[in-house]
Kinemage of the C-alpha trace (Angstrom):
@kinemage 1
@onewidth
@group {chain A} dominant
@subgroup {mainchain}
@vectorlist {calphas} color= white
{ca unk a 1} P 12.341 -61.029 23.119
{ca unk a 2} L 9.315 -58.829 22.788
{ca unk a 3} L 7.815 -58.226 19.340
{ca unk a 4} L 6.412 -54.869 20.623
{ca unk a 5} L 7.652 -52.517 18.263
{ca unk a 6} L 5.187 -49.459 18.539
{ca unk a 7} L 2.543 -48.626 21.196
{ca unk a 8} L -0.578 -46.158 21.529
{ca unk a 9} L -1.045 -44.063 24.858
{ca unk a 10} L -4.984 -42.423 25.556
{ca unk a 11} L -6.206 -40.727 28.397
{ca unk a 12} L -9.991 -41.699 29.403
{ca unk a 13} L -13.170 -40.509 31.940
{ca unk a 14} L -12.154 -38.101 34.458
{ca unk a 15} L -8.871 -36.198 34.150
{ca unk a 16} L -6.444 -35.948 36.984
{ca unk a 17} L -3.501 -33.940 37.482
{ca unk a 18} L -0.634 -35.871 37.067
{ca unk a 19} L -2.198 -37.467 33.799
{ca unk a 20} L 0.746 -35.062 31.691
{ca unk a 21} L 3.654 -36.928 33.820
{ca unk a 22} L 2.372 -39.953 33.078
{ca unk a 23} L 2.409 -39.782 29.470
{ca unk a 24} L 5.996 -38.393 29.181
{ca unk a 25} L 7.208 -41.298 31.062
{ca unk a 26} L 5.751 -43.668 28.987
{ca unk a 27} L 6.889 -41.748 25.625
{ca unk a 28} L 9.800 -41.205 27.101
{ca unk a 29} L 10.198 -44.827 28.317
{ca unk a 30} L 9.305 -45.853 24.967
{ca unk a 31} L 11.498 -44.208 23.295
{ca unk a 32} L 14.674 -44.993 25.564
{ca unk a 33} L 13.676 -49.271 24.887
{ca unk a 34} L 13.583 -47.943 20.561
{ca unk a 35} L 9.605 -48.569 20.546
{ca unk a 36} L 7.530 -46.381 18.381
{ca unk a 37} L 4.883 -44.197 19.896
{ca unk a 38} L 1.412 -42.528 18.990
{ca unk a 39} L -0.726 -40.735 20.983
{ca unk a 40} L -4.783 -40.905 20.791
{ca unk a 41} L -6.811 -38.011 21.050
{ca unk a 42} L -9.825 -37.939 23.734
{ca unk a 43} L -9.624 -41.347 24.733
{ca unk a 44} L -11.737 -44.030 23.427
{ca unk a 45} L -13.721 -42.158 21.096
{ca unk a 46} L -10.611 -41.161 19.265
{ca unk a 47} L -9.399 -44.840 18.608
{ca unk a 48} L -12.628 -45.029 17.359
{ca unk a 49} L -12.434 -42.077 15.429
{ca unk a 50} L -9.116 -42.442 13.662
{ca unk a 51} L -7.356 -39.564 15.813
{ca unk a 52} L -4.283 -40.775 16.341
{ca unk a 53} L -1.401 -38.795 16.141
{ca unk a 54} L 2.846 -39.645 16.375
{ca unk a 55} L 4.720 -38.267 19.462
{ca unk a 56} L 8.300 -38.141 20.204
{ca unk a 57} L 10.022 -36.974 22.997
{ca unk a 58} L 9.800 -33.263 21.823
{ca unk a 59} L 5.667 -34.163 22.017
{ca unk a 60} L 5.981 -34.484 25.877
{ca unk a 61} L 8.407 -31.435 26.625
{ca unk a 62} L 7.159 -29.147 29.479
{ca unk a 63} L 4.186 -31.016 30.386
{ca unk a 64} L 5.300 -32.624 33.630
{ca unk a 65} L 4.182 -29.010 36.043
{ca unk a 66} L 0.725 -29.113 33.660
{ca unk a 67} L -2.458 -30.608 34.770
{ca unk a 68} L -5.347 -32.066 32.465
{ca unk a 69} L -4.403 -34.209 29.714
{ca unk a 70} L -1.997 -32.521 26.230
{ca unk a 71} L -4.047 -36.065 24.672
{ca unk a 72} L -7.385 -34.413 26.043
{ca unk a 73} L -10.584 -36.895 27.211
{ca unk a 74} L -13.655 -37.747 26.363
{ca unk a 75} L -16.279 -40.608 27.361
{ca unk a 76} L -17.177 -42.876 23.658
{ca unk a 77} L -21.001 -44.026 23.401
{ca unk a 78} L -19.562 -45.666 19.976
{ca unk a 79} L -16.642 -48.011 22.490
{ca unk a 80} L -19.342 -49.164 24.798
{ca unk a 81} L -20.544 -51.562 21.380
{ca unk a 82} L -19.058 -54.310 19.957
{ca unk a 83} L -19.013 -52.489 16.764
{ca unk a 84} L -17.185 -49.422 17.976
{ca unk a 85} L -14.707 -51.360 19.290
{ca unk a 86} L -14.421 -53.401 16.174
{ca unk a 87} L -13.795 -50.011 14.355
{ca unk a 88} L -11.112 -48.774 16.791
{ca unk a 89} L -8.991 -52.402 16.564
{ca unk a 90} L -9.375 -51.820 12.855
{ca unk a 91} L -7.745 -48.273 13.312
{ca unk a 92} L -4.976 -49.959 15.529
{ca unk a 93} L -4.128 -52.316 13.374
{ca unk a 94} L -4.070 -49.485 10.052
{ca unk a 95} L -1.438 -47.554 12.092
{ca unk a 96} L 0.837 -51.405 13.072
{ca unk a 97} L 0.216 -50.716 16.628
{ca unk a 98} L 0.947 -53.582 18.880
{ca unk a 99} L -0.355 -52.593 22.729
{ca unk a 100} L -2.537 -50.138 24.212
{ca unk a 101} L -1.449 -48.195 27.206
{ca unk a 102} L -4.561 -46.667 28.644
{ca unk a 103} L -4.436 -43.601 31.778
{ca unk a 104} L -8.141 -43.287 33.981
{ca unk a 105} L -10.480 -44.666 36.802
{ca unk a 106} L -12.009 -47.659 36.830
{ca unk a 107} L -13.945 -47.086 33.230
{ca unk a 108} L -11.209 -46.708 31.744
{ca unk a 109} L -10.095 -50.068 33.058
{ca unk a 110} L -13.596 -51.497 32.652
{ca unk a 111} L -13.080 -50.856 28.613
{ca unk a 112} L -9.209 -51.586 28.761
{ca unk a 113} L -10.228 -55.353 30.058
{ca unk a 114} L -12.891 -55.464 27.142
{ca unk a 115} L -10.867 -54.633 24.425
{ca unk a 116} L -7.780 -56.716 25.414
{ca unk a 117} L -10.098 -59.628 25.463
{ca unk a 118} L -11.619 -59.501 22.766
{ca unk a 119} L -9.147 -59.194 20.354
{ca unk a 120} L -6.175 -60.766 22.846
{ca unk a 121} L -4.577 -57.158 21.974
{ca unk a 122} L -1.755 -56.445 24.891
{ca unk a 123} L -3.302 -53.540 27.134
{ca unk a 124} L -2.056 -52.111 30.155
{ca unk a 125} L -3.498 -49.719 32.646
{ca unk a 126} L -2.227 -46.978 34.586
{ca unk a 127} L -4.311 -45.792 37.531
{ca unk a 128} L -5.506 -42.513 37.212
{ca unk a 129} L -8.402 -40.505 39.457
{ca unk a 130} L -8.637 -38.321 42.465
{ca unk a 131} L -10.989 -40.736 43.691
{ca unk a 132} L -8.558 -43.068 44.895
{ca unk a 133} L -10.437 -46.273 44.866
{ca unk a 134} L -8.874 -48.484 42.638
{ca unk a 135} L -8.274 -51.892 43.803
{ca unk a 136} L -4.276 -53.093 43.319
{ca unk a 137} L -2.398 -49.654 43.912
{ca unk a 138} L -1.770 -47.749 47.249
{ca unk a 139} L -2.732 -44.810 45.605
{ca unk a 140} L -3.352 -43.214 41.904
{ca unk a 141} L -2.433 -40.190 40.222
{ca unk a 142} L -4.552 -37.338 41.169
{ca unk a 143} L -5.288 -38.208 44.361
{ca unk a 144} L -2.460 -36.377 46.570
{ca unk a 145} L -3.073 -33.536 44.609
{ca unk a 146} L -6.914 -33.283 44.689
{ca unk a 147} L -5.999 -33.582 48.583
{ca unk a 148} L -3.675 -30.910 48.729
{ca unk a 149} L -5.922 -28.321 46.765
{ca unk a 150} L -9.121 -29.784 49.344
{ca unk a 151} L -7.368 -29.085 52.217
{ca unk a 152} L -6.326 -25.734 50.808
{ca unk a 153} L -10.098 -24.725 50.036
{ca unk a 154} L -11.083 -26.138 53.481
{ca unk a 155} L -8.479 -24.061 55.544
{ca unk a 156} L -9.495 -20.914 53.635
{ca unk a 157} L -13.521 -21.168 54.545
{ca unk a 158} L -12.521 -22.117 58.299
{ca unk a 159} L -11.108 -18.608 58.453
{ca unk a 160} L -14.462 -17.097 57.422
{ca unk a 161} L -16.413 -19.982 59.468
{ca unk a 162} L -14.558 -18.790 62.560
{ca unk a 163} L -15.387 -15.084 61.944
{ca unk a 164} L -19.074 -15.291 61.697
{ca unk a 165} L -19.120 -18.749 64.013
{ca unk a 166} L -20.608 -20.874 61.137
{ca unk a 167} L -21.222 -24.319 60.976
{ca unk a 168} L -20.052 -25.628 57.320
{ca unk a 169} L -20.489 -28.259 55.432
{ca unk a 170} L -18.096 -29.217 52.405
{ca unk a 171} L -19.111 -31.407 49.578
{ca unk a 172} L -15.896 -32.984 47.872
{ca unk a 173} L -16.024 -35.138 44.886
{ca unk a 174} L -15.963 -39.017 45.388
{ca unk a 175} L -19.459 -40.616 44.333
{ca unk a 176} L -18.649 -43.904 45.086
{ca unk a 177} L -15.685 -43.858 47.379
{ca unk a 178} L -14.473 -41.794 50.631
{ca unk a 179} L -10.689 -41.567 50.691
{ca unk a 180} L -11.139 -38.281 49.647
{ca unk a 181} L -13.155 -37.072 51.863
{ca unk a 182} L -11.305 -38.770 54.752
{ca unk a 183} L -7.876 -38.233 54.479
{ca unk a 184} L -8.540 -34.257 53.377
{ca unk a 185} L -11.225 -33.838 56.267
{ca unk a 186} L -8.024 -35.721 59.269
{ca unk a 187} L -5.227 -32.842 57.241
{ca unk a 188} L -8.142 -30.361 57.752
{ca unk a 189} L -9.342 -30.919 61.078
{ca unk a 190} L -12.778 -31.502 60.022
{ca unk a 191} L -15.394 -32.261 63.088
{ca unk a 192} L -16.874 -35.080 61.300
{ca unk a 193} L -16.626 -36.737 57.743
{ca unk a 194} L -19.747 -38.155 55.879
{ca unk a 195} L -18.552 -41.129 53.372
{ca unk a 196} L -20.387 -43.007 51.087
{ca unk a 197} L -19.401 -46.392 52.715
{ca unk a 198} L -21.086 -45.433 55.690
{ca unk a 199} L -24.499 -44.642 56.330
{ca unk a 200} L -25.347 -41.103 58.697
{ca unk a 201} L -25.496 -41.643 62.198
{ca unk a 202} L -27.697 -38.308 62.001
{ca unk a 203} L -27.759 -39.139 66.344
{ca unk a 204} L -24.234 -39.517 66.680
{ca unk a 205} L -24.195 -36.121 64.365
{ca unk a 206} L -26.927 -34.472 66.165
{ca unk a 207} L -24.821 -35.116 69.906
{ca unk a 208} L -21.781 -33.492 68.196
{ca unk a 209} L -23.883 -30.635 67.367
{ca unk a 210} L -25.006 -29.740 70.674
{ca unk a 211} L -22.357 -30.612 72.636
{ca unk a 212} L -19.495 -29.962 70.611
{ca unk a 213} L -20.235 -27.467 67.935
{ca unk a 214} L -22.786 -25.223 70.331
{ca unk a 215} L -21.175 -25.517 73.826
{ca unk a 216} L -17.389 -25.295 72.724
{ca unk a 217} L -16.630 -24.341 69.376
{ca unk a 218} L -15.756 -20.953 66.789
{ca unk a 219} L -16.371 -22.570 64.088
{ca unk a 220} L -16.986 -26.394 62.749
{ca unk a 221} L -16.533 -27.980 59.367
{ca unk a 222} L -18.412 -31.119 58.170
{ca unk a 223} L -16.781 -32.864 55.492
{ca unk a 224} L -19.345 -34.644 53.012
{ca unk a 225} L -18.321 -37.020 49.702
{ca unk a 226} L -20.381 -36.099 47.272
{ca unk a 227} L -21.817 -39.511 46.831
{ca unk a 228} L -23.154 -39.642 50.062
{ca unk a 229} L -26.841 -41.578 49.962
{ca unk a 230} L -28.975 -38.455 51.566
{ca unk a 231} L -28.007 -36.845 49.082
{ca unk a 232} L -24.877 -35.044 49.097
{ca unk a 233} L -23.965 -31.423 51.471
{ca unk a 234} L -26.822 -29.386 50.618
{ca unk a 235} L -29.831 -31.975 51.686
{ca unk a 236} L -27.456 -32.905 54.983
{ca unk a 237} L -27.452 -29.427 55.740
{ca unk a 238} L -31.155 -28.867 55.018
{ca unk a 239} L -32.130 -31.494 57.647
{ca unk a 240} L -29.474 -30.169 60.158
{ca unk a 241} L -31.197 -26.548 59.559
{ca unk a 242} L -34.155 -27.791 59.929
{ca unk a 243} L -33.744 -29.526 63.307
{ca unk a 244} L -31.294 -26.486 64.758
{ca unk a 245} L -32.706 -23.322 63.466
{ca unk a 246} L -30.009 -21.945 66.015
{ca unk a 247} L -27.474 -22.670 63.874
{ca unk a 248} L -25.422 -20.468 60.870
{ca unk a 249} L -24.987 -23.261 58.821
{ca unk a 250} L -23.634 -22.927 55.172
{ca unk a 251} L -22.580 -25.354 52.111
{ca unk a 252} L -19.728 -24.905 50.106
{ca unk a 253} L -19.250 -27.469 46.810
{ca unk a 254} L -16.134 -27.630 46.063
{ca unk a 255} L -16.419 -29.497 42.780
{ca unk a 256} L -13.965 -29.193 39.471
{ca unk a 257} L -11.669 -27.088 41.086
{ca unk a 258} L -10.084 -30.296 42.538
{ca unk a 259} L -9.509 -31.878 39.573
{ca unk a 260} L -7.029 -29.036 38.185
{ca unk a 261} L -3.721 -27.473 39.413
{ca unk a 262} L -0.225 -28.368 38.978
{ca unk a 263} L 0.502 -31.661 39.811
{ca unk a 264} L 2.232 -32.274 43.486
{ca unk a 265} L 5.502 -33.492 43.686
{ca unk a 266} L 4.330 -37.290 44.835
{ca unk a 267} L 1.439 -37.042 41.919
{ca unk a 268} L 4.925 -36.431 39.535
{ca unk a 269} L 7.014 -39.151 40.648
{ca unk a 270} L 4.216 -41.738 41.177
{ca unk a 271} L 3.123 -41.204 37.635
{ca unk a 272} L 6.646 -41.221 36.333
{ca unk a 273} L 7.252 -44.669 37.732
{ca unk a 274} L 3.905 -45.926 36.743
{ca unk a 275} L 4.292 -44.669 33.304
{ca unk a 276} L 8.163 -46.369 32.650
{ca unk a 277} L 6.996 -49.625 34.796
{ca unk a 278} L 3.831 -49.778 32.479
{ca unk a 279} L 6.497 -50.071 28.932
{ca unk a 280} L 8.575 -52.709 30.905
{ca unk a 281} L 5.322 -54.623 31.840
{ca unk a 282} L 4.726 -54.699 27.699
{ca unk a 283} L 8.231 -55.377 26.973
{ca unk a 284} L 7.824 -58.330 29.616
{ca unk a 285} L 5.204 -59.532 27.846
{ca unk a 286} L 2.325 -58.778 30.221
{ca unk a 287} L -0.842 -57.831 29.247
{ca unk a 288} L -4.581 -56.751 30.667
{ca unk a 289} L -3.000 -55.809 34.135
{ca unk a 290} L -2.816 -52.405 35.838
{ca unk a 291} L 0.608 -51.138 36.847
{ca unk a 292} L 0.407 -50.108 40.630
{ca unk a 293} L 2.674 -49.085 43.718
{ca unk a 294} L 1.866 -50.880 46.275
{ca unk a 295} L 4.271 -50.409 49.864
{ca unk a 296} L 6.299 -48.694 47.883
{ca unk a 297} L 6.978 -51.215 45.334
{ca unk a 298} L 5.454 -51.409 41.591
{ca unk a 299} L 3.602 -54.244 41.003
{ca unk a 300} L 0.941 -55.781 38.475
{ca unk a 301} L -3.115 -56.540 39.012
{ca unk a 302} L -5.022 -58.260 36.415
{ca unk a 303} L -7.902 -56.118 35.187
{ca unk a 304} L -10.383 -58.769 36.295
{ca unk a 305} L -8.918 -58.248 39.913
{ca unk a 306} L -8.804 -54.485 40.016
{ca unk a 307} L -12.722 -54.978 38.812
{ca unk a 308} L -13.887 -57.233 40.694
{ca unk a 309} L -12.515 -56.232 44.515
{ca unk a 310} L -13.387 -53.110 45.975
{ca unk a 311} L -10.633 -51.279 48.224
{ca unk a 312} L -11.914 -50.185 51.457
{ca unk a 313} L -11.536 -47.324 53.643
{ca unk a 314} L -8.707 -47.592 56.445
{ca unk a 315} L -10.830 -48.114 59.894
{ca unk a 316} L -8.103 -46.561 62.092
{ca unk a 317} L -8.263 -42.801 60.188
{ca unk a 318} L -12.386 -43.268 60.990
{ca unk a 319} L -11.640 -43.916 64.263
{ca unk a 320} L -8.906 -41.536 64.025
{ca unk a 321} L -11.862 -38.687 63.067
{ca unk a 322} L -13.801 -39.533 66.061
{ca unk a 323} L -11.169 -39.251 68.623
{ca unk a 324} L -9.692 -35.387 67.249
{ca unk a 325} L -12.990 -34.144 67.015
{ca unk a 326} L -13.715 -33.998 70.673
């Protein structure tokens, strides 16, 4: 039987919507298996800093439609030392807290593995970024939803791109990893998709140009991740400009706007079965893994394997890109 009796819940790094859903599933969960909960205010820094705060199920009413985070975020110089994390055990163990249930990307993770070792305090993580790109889950919370409002944007700017027969290019966020860019650039019908993984083919981008964009199309959107090594939509588009003169080329960054917005339907039920898999993982007696859904199924990936492999792109949508663009 587990001797979990109460648990702490933060949100850290980057919010994503679907965070809110994911936090009344596990207060909720908590609840329903008689465990105590307390929620910690912007992340890290706040287990450092003592704010820590009881929640009930009352805490997580009509928060399941909200995006952002009700326990707000916040990235913790003081957590990144061995004495602010020294601090923040201290604070856990003031309070009689037993595990650590932590919601973000891969820093969040990163400091989630830290802790746990350290102190051999139970901590498990729940996969949370628009970005995608964490190793040991299908997909995490935010993503489907950052797609959905991408693909929105994109679809509105193609109607003014095939007024005024512009040429486009879109930055979207993803500095390190192109499953945003690639899935939302296939929904949008995007002419071509710049990801970080893959360096410019500024040729293969250049024969597009003139014989797709100039000799048969109204209008043509690029797709760039912001990450992208020559440096992101606008210096892309500067070269391009440079080289075709012809051309009415224009940059749109999308930027924050994809992180907000009410959560989709798939972000809400994702993050509800994350959140009550992630109290039964604790009440199992696992610790320092990352709750995931994987083929449909939940599963569990230790930290040090969601750290140390890096999830790649699926080389059938790139292909996939290159064949609908014609």
């Amino acid at each position: 039987m587990s001797q979990i009796k109460k648990i702490a819940i933060l949100t850290s790094g980057g919010d994503a919507p679907g965070m809110n859903a994911a936090i009344r599933a596990v207060v909720r969960a908590a609840i329903y298996n008689n465990l105590q909960v307390m929620g910690v205010m912007r992340g890290y820094d706040g287990l450092v800093k003592n704010d820590i705060i009881p929640m009930d199920s009352k805490s997580v009413s009509n928060i399941i439609q909200q995006g952002g985070t009700i326990l707000k975020s916040a990235r913790s110089k003081d957590f990144l030392t061995p004495e602010g994390r020294k601090t923040a055990y201290e604070n856990i163990i003031k309070h009689n807290i037993d595990a650590l249930i932590t919601l973000g990307g891969d820093g969040t993770i990163t400091g989630a593995r830290i802790f746990g070792q350290e102190y051999n305090f139970p901590v498990i993580g729940i996969p949370c970024t628009i970005d995608n790109d964490l190793y040991g889950t299908d997909y995490t919370i935010g993503y489907d939803t950052a797609l959905n409002t991408v693909v929105e944007m994109v679809d509105k700017i193609r109607d003014t791109a095939s007024s005024h027969s512009r040429l486009f290019f879109i930055e979207v966020m993803g500095r390190d990893a192109g499953f945003l860019a690639l899935r939302s650039g296939i929904a949008s019908g995007a002419e071509a998709i710049l990801v970080p993984e893959i360096d410019v083919d500024f040729e293969k981008l250049d024969t597009f140009l003139t014989n797709g964009f100039k000799k048969q199309k109204s209008s043509s959107i690029v797709i760039v991740a912001e990450g992208e090594e020559k440096g992101g939509a606008i210096e892309i588009a500067k070269i391009v400009e440079q080289k075709h003169p012809e051309y009415d080329v224009r940059v749109t960054i999308l930027g924050h706007v994809q992180r907000g917005g009410t959560p989709s339907a798939f972000d809400r039920v994702a993050a509800s079965r994350m959140g009550v898999t992630a109290i039964q993982a604790l009440l199992d007696d696992q610790k320092s893994v990352m709750v995931g859904i994987v083929n449909n199924e939940m599963v569990y990936s230790p930290f040090n394997r969601t750290l140390k492999h890096k999830k790649g792109l699926n080389p059938n949508l790139l292909e996939l890109v290159e064949i609908l663009s014609i």
